[in-house]
C-alpha positions as CSV (number, residue, x, y, z in Angstrom):
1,X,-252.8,-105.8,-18.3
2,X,-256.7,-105.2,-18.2
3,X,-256.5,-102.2,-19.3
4,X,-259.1,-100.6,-21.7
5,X,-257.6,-97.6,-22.2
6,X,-253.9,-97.0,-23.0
7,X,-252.2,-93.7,-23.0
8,X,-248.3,-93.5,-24.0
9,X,-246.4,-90.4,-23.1
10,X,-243.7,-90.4,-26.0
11,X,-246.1,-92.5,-28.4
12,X,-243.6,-91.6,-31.3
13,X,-241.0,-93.3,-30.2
14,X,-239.5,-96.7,-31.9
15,X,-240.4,-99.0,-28.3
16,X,-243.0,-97.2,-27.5
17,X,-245.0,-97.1,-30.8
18,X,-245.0,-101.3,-31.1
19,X,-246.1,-101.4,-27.7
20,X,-248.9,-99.4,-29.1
21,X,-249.8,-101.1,-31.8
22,X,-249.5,-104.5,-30.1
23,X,-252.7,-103.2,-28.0
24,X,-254.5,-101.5,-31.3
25,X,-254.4,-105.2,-32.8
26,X,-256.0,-106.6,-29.2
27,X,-259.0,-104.1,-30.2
28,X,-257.5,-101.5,-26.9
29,X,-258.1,-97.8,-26.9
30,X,-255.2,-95.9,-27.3
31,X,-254.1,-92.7,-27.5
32,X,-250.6,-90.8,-26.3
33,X,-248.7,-87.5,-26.7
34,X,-245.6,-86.9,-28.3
35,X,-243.4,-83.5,-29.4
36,X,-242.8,-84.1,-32.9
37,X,-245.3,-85.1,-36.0
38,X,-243.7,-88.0,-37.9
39,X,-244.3,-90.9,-39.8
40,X,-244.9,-93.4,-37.2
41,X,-247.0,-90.7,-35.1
42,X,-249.6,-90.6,-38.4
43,X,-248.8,-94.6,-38.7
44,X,-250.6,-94.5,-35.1
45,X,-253.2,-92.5,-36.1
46,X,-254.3,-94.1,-39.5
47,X,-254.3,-97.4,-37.0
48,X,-256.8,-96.2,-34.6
49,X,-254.7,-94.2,-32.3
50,X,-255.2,-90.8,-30.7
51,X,-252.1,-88.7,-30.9
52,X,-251.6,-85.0,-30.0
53,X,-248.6,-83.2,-29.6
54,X,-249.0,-80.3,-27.2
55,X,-248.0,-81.2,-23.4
56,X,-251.0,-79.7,-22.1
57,X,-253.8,-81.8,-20.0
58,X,-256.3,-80.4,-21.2
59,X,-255.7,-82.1,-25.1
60,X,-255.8,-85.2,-23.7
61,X,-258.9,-87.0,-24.9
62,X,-261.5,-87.7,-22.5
63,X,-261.6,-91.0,-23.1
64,X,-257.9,-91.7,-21.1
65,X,-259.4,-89.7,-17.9
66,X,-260.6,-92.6,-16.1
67,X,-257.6,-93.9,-14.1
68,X,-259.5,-97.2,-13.0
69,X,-259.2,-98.3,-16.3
70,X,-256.3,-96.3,-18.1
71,X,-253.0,-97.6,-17.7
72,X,-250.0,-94.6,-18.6
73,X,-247.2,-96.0,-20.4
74,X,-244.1,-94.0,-20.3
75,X,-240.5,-93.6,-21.8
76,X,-237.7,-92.6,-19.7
77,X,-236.3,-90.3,-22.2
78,X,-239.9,-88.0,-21.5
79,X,-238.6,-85.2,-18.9
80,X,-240.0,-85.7,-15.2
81,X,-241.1,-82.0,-15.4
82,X,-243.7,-83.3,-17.9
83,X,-246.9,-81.3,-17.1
84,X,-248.9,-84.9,-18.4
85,X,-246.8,-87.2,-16.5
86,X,-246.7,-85.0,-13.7
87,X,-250.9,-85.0,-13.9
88,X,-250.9,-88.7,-14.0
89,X,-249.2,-88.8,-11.4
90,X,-251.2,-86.7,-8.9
91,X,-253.9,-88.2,-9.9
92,X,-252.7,-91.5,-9.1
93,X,-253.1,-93.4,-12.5
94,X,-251.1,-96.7,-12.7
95,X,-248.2,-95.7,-14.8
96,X,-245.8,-97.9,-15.9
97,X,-242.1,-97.8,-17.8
98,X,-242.4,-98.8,-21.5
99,X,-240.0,-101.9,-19.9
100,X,-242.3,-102.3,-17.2
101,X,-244.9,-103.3,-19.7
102,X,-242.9,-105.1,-22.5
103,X,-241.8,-107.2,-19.5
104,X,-245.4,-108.3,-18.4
105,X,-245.5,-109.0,-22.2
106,X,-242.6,-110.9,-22.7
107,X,-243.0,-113.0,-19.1
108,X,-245.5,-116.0,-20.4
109,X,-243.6,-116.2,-23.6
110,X,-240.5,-117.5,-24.2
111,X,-238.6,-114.6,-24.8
112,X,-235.6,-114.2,-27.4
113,X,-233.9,-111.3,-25.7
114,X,-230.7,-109.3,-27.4
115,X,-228.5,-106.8,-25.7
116,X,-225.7,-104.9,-26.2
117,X,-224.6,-101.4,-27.2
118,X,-224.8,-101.6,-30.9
119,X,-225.9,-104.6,-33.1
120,X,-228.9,-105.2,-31.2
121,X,-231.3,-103.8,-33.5
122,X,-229.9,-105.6,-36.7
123,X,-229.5,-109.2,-34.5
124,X,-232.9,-109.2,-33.4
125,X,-234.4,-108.1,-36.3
126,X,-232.9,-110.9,-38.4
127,X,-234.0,-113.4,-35.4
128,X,-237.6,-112.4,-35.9
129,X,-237.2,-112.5,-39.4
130,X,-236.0,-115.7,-39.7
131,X,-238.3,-117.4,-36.8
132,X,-241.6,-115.8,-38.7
133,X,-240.3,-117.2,-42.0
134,X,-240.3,-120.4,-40.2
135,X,-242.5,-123.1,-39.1
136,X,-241.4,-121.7,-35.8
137,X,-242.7,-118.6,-35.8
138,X,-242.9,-115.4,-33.6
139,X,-243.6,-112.3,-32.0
140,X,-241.4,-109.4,-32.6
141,X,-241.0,-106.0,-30.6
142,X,-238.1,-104.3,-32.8
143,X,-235.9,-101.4,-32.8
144,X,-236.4,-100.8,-36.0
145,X,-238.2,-100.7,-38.8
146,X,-238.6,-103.8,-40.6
147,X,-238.1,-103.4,-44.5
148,X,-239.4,-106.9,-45.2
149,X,-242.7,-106.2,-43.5
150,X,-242.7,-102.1,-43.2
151,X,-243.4,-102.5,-39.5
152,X,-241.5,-102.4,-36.2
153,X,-244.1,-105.2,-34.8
154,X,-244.5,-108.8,-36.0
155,X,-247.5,-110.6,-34.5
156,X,-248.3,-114.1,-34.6
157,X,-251.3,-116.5,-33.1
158,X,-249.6,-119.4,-33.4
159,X,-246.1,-118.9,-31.5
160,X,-245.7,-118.7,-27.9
161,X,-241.9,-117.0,-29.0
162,X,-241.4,-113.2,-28.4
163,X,-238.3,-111.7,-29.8
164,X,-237.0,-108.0,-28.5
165,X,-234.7,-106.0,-28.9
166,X,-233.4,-105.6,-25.1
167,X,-232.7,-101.5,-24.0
168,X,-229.9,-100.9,-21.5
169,X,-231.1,-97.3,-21.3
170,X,-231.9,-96.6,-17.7
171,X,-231.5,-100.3,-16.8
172,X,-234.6,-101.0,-18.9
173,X,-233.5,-104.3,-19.8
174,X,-233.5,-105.5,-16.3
175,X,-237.3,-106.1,-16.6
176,X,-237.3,-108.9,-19.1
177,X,-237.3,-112.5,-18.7
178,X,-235.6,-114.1,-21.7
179,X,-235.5,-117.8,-22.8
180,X,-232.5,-117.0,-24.7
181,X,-230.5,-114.0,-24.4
182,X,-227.7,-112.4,-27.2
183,X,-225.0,-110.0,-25.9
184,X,-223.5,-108.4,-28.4
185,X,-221.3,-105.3,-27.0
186,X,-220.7,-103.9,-23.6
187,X,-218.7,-101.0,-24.8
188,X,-219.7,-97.9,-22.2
189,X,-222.5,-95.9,-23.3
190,X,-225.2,-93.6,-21.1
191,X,-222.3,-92.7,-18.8
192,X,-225.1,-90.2,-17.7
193,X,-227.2,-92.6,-16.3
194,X,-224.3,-95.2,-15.3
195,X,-221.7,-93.0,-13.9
196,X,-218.9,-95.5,-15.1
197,X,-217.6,-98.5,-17.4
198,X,-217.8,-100.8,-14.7
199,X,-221.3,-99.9,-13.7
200,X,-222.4,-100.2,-17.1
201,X,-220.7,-103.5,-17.5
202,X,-222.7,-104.7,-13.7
203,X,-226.0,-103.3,-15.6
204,X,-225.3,-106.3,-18.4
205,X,-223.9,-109.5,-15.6
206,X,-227.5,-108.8,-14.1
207,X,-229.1,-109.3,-17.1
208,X,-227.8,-112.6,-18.0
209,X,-229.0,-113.2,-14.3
210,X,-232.5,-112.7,-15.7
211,X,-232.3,-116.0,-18.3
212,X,-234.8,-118.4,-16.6
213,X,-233.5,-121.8,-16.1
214,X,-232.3,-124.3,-18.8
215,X,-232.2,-120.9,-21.2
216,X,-229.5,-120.8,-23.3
217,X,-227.0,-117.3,-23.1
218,X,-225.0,-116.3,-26.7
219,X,-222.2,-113.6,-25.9
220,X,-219.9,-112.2,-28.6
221,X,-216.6,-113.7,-27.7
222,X,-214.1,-112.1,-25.2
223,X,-217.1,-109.9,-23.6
224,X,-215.5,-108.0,-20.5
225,X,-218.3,-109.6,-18.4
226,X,-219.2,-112.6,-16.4
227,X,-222.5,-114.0,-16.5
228,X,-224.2,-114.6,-13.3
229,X,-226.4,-117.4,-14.8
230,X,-228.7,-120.2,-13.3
231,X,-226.3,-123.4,-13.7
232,X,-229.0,-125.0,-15.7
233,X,-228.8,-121.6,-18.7
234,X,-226.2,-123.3,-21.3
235,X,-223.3,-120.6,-22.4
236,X,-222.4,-120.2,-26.0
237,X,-220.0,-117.7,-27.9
238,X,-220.0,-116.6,-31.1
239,X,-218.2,-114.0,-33.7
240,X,-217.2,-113.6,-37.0
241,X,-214.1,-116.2,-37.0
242,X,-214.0,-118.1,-33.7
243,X,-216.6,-119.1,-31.1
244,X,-218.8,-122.0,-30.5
245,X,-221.0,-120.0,-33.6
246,X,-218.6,-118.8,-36.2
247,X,-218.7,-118.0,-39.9
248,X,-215.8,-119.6,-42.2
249,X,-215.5,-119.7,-45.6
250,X,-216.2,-116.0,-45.8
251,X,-217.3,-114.9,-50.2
252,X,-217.0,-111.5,-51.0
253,X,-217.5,-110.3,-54.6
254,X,-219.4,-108.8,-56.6
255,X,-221.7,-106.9,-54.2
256,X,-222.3,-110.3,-52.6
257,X,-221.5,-112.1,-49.1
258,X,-221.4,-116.0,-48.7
259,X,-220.7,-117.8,-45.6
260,X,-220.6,-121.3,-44.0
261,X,-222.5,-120.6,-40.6
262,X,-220.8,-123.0,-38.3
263,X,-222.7,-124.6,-35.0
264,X,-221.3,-127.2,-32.3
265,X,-223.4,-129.6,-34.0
266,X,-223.8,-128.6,-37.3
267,X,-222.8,-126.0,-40.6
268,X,-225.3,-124.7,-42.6
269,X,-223.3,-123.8,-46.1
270,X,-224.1,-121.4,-48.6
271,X,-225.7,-118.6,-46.1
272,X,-226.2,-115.3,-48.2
273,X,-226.5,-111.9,-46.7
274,X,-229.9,-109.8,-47.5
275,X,-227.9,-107.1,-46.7
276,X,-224.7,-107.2,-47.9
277,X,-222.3,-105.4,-45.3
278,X,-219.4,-107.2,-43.6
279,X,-220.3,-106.2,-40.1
280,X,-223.6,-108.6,-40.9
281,X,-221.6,-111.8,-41.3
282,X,-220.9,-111.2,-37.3
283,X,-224.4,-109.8,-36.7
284,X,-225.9,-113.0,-38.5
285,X,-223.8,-115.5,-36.5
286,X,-225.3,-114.7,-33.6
287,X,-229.3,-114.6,-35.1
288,X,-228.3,-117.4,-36.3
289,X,-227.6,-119.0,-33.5
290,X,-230.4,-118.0,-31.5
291,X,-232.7,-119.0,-34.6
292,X,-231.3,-122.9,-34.6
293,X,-231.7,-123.0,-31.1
294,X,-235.2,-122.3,-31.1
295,X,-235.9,-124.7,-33.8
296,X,-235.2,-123.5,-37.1
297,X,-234.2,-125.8,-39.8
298,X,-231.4,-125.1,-41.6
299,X,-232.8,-124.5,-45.1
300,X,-235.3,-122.2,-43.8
301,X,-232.1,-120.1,-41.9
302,X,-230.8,-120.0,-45.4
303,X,-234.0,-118.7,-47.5
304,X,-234.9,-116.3,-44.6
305,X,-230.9,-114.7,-44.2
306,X,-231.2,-114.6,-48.3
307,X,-234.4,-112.5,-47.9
308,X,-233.5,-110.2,-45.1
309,X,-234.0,-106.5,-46.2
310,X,-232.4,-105.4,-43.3
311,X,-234.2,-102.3,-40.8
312,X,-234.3,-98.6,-42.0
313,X,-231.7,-96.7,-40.6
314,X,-229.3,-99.5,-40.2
315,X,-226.6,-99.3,-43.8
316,X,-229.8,-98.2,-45.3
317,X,-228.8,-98.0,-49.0
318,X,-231.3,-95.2,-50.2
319,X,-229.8,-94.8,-53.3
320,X,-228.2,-96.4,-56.1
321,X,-226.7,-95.2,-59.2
322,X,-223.6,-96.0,-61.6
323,X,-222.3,-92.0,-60.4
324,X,-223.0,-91.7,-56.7
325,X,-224.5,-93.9,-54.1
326,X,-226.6,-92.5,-50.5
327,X,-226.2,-94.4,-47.4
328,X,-228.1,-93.6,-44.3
329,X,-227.2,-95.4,-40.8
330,X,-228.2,-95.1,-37.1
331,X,-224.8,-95.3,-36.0
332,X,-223.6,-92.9,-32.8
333,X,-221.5,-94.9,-30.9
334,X,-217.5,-94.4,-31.9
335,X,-217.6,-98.0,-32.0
336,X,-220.8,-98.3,-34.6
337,X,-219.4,-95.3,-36.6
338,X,-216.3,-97.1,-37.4
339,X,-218.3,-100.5,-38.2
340,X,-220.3,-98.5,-40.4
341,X,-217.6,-96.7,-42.0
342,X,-215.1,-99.5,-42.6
343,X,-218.0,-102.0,-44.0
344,X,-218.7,-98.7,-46.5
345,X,-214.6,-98.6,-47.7
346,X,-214.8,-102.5,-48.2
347,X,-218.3,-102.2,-50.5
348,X,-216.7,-99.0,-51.9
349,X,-212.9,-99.6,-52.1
350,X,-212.6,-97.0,-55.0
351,X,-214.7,-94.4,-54.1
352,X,-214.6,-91.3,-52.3
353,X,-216.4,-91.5,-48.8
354,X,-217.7,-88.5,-47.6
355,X,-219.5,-88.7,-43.9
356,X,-222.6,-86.6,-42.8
357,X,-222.3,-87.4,-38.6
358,X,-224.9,-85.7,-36.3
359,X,-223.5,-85.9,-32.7
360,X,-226.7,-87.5,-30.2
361,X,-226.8,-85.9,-27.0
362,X,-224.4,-83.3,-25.5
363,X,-223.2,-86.1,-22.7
364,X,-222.2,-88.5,-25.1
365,X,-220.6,-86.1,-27.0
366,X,-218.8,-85.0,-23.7
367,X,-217.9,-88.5,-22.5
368,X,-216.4,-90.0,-26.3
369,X,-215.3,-86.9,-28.2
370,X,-211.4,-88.2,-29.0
371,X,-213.0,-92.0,-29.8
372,X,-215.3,-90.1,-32.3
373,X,-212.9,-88.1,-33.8
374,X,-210.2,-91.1,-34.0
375,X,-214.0,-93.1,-36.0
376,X,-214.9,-90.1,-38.1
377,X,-210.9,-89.3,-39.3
378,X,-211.5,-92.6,-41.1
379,X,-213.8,-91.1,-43.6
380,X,-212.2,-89.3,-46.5
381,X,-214.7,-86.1,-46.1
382,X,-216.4,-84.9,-42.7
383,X,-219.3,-83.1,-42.8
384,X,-220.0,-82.3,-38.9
385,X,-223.3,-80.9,-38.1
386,X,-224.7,-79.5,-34.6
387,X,-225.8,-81.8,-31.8
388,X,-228.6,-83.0,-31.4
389,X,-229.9,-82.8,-27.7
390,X,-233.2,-85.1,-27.9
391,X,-234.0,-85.1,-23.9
392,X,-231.1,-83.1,-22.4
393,X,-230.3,-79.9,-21.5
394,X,-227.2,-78.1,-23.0
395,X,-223.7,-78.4,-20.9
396,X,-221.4,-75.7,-20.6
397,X,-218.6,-76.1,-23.0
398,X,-220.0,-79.3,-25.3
399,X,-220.2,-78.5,-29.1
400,X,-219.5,-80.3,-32.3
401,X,-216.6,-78.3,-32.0
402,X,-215.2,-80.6,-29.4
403,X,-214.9,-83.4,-31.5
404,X,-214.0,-81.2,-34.8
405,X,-210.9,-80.2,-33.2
406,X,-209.7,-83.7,-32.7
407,X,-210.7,-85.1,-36.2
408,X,-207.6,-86.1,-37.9
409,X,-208.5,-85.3,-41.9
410,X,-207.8,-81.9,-43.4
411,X,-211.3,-82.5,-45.8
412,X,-213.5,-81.2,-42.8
413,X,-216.6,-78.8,-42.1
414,X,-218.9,-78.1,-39.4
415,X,-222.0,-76.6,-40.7
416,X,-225.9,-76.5,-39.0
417,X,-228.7,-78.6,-40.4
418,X,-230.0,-75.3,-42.5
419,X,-226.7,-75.2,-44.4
420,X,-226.2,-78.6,-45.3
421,X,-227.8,-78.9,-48.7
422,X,-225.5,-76.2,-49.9
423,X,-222.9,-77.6,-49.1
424,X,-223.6,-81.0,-50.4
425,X,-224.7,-79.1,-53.8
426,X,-220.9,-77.6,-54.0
427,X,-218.7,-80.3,-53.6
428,X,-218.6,-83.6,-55.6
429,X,-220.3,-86.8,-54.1
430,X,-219.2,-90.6,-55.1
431,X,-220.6,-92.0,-51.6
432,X,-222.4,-90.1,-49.0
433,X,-223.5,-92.0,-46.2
434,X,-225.5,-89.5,-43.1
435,X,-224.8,-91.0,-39.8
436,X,-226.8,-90.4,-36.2
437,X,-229.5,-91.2,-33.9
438,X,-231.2,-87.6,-34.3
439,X,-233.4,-85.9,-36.7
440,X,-230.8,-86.3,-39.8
441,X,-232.9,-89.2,-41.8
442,X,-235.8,-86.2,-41.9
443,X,-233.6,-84.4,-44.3
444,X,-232.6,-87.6,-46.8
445,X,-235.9,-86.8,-48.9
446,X,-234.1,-83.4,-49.7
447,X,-231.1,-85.3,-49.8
448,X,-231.3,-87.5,-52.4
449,X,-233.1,-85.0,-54.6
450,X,-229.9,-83.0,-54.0
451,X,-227.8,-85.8,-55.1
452,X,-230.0,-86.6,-58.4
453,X,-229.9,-83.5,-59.7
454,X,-225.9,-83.8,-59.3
């Protein structure tokens, strides 16, 4: 990685933009293209970084021309047809996979790995949290935005310990080398780039083939898959209730969780949730674990799980107030919708839940419409916007609609983006909580404004 010059394709996105600003800190040029202005694009550029958002070779600065010493970093979700990419290519730049290069990263370090389908973002998050609070320390490459430290990047100069979040996407997590690998969930997801369950399932066994010897592998209990690890890689499981990491003595009242984190060869009492949401008990088991395992004392697991803000976009409360209360979460898997929505009714027992979902991607939508139908029928009000296509083309046939039909609640209404403050304005709000991986969180702004005036 001698690269001067550093060019992403897709700069914008959550992996890709900590990747760039892990070479802005090492004093790199770099510069990169995406579709859509946001905040972490003009993040990037107050940092140092040249971003343009027209694909069209002739905006690209001069100073990422010389492919001797430019490497091209790209995402998979950028099209092939990309005229940039494309360009690179004939040109015969080096061009590597975001994965590619997070690998290289990660392969001197000892690497604190998670995967899964959902909880990966939260799990490693808390992990890097709680190692950086620590004497331990860390690197961190994140998922998500860190409210504790309003950054998707942690860098350290001390540790030699690099936490991320691992990406089954396209098989991306297949370049890594963890120490110590988490497995949360294998539930099927990109059935578009897998072709089937058991495929997907295969894409996680590899991995844990990938934990270097005498590593340690955490798996939520009762995972349908069988690690092909070294003999020398030591095999844990954990969950909320049972495992060789499990929570007990479980507190909830008054807006607050308390838990007994429970190890093979020790329990750390007292342990109170940053963020406190039931499905985090689980989520902090298994950071837990990882965190003890690399070294972390057990009073400083319990100051840094007690200061955990938790990620934006993950049960992001955004706001607060004695007549109505805003929730924002990433959630699209059926699976993570009814987490979501079932931690909500036990912080909210009283209150009317009404559900904002934005459908991500048309294949996913295709591939789990009755599973989110059966998730969203669970909320007592279903707002149901359009989908939201991020790299695919339309497919004959797949609409909102699809899963509308199915949902299971007579309190439900499809409506576009451009509609939807109306029709929060006319109909009463206790909790609203907006779910999706799309474009919804650029509307909670006008959302919450909505909801104050109410």
């Amino acid at each position: 990685m001698d690269f001067e010059n550093i060019y992403f394709v897709g700069i914008g996105g959550i992996g890709m933009s900590n990747l760039a600003r892990y070479f802005l800190s090492q004093g790199r040029r770099v510069g990169g293209y995406d579709r859509t202005r946001t905040d972490l694009t003009e993040v990037l550029r107050r940092e140092g970084a040249f971003v343009h958002y027209e694909d069209n070779i002739e905006t690209i600065p001069f100073e990422f021309l010389d492919k001797s010493d430019t490497l091209i970093v790209y995402t998979p979700a950028v099209p092939s047809s990309h005229s940039e990419l494309t360009w690179f290519r004939q040109q015969g730049f080096i061009i590597m996979k975001r994965a590619q290069v997070l690998g290289e990263i990660t392969k001197n370090s000892r690497s604190v790995c998670v995967a899964g389908t959902h909880g990966k973002t939260t799990v490693s998050s808390m992990i890097a949290h709680t190692l950086h609070q620590s004497h331990v320390d860390c690197n961190g490459f994140l998922g998500g935005i860190l409210k504790n430290y309003d950054n998707n990047l942690i860098l350290s100069k001390r540790s030699d310990i690099t936490v991320a979040e691992a990406d089954e996407y396209d098989r991306s997590f297949h370049w890594l080398h963890p120490w110590i690998a988490v497995v949360t969930s294998v539930d099927p997801d990109h059935l578009d780039i897998y072709g089937t369950p058991e495929a997907y399932r295969d894409s996680f066994e590899h991995f844990t083939s990938l934990i270097r010897p005498e590593g340690f592998l955490i798996m939520k209990k009762g995972l349908n898959i069988i690690p092909r690890c070294h003999n020398s890689v030591r095999i844990f499981t954990y969950s909320e209730s049972e495992g060789d990491y499990h929570a007990k003595n479980v507190r909830i009242r008054d807006g607050a969780i308390k838990f007994d984190f429970v190890a093979p060869d020790l329990v750390i009492p007292d342990i109170c949730l940053g963020v406190p949401v039931k499905i985090n008990i689980e989520n902090a088991v298994a950071a837990l674990a990882a965190a003890t395992l690399a070294g972390v004392t057990p009073e400083e697991a319990r100051s840094a799980m007690t200061s955990f803000a938790g990620t934006k976009r993950r049960f992001d409360i955004r706001l607060k107030t004695d007549k109505v209360v805003l929730i924002d979460d990433y959630a699209h898997h059926p699976d993570e919708l009814s987490a979501s929505i079932e931690s909500i009714k036990t912080l909210y027992p009283d209150k009317k839940i009404t559900g904002v979902f934005q459908p991500h991607l048309y294949s996913r939508t295709r591939d789990f419409a009755p599973e989110f139908a059966r998730s969203l029928s669970k909320l007592d009000e279903v707002i149901l916007l359009d989908i939201y296509p991020a790299r695919e083309e339309p497919i004959e046939g797949v609409t909102s609609k699809i899963i509308f039909d199915r949902i299971d609640n007579e309190r439900k209404i499809m409506c576009s983006k451009a509609q939807l403050l109306d029709v929060l304005r006319n109909r009463p709000i206790e909790v609203l909580v907006t779910l999706g991986a799309g474009d919804i969180d650029r509307m909670l702004p006008d959302i919450e404004k909505v909801l104050k005036e109410k």
